[in-house]
Phi, psi and omega in degrees: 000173201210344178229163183057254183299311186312315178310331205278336179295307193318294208296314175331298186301315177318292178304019163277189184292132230235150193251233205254147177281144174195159198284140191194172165268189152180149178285115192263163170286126176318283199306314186276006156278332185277338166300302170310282176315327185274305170344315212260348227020093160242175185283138169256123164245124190287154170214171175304314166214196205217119171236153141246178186191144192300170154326303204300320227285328168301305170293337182255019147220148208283121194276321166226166196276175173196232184210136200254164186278303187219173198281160182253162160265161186291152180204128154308140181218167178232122172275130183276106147263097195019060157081023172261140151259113164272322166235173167219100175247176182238117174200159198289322195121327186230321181320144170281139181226112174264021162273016178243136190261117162346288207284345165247158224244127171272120207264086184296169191272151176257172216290164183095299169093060175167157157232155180280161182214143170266150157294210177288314160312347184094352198251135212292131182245200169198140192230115187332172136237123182247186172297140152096356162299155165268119132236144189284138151217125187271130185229039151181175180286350166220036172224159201213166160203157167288094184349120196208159185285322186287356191277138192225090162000111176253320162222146174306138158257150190224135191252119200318163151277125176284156190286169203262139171118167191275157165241132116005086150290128167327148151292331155224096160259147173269157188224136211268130208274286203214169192209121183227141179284143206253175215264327177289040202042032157261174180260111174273129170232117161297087176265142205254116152321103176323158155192047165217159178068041175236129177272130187329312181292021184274165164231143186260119145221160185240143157268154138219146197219138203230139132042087204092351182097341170264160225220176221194057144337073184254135190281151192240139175243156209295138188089028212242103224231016173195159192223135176236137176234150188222172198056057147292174177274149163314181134040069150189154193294107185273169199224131184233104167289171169198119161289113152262107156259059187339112182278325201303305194259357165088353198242148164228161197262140156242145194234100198240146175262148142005160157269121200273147157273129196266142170339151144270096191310159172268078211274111196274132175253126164264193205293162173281151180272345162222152176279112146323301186295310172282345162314292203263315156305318172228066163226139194286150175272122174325146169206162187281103170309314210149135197227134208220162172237111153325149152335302175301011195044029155266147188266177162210123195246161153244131164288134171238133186280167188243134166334120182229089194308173211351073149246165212236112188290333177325320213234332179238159166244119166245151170189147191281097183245130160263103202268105176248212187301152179073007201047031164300154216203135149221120185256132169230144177268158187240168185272000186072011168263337188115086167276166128259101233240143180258102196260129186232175188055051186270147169284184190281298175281301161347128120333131165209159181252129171250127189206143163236126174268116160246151211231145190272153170259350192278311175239006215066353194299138155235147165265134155241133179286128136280134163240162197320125190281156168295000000 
């Protein structure tokens, strides 16, 4: 469970007896995060649920990427966007990664992608960490601040032990059938609806929610025991739901699983559509016709462009681009006959780079040609 009731088992575990400081995750109370933030004026945003995690737990993961000495195995991490997880990626630890965003603080998940809790019942649960959770980091036992690198422990904190032993899945949790990559590289996933223990007056829908937070909703209809979402992202860690929402009493239950990783599509890069290599030996560099100064006191030049034999607009893209200060840019495309093109309103003084891109359409590649600066 992830609301209402579910809190009050939470905030139960905080008082418990405390075992040894140690770097950890832990389940925080909803109500002192919401406190902590407006105290602090951060923007408050509600989530599913509320965590917290130590000093140490921030220091002992590595904030930029580099180069490990020997290979790391891959792990989960949670990127922190003022105290949100905004992504959950699988990384090494060191590798450059451009899903982790520079400006948020990289948390790793600990095992499980969750902690355990005894319920009311006694029985050991595990309450996920998904997109869109709150966390906390506690630097002394009764002060809390929003994960930041710069935060430094003013008294140990010491933290309950989690109980020992496998958790226990809600009965209805939802559960992901199958997962197949669809032909545009995305991810289809087939999810099985609980159907049991929802009382007829309840209404069903499964989340699923991905990488930035967006997210993907379906209403569930009755006896209806699978849902399929399709355009998931390839290679990346999802957040999976199941809404039980009571009309009679107004309250809903949310039920988040782990986070599932979605297939690596095999997404085939083809071929350049041209040689490069014979490109940049025979296509000639663009140079300067003549260059006059305007009435406005602008200079103004003719290019004259290079032949660029079989070329297919179908398949390349060309264009005359003139690069001046700030990367202020005038790009004209070209037909690959040899134009000669008139480039106007140039300062007088500026530098600016005369270059032809010719760019594949197919993979993106570009060849650039250069020619003599201005």
């Amino acid at each position: 469970m992830r609301r209402g009731i579910a809190f009050i088992i939470f905030l139960s575990l905080i008082g418990l007896p405390m075992g040894q400081a140690h770097a950890s995750w832990f389940i925080d109370d909803a109500y002192s995060a919401m406190e902590m933030r407006r105290f602090a004026n951060q923007l408050f945003i509600s989530g599913p649920s509320y965590f917290g995690i130590t000093v140490d737990e921030v220091t002992s993961t590595p904030q930029d990427s580099g180069i490990a000495e020997t290979p790391s195995p891959l792990a989960k991490y949670a990127v922190l966007i003022d105290g949100v997880i905004d992504k959950i990626v699988t990384w090494d630890g060191f590798s450059p990664n451009d899903a982790i965003d520079k400006l948020g603080v990289i948390v790793k998940m600990p095992d499980g992608d969750g902690v355990k809790y005894v319920d009311a019942n006694g029985v050991i649960r595990l309450a996920s960490i998904n997109h869109g959770d709150i966390v906390s980091e506690q630097v002394s036992p009764t002060q809390k601040v929003v994960p930041n690198v710069e935060a430094v422990e003013s008294v140990t904190v010491v933290i309950a032990p989690a109980p020992t032993g496998a958790a226990v899945p809600n009965v209805n949790s939802p559960v992901v059938v199958s997962q197949s990559v669809a032909a545009n590289n995305s991810t289809t996933m087939v999810i099985a609806v609980p159907a049991v223990n929802i009382p007829p007056s309840s209404t069903v829908s499964i989340q699923v929610v991905a990488d930035g937070r967006s997210g993907t909703s379906i209403g569930v209809s009755q006896g209806q025991r699978t849902v399929t979402v399709t355009e998931l992202p390839q290679n990346q860690n999802v957040s999976v739901s199941a809404v039980i929402t009571n009309t009679v009493t107004n309250t809903t239950e949310v039920i988040t699983i782990p986070v599932v990783a979605t297939p690596v599509a095999p997404i085939v890069i083809p071929p350049n559509a041209r040689d490069e290599v014979k490109d940049r030996a025979t296509i000639a560099a663009p140079y300067v016709v003549s260059t006059v100064i305007d009435s406005s006191g602008h200079r103004v030049v003719e290019i004259k462009t290079p032949v660029i034999p079989d070329y297919d607009t179908s398949k390349t893209n060309a264009s005359l681009q003139v690069v001046g200060p700030g990367g202020s840019t005038t790009a004209i495309g070209l037909f690959g006959t040899g134009e000669t093109l008139t480039i106007g309103a140039l300062s007088p003084t500026a530098a600016y780079v005369v270059k032809i891109v010719i760019r594949d359409l197919g993979n993106g590649k570009e060849t650039i040609i250069f020619g003599r600066s201005l």
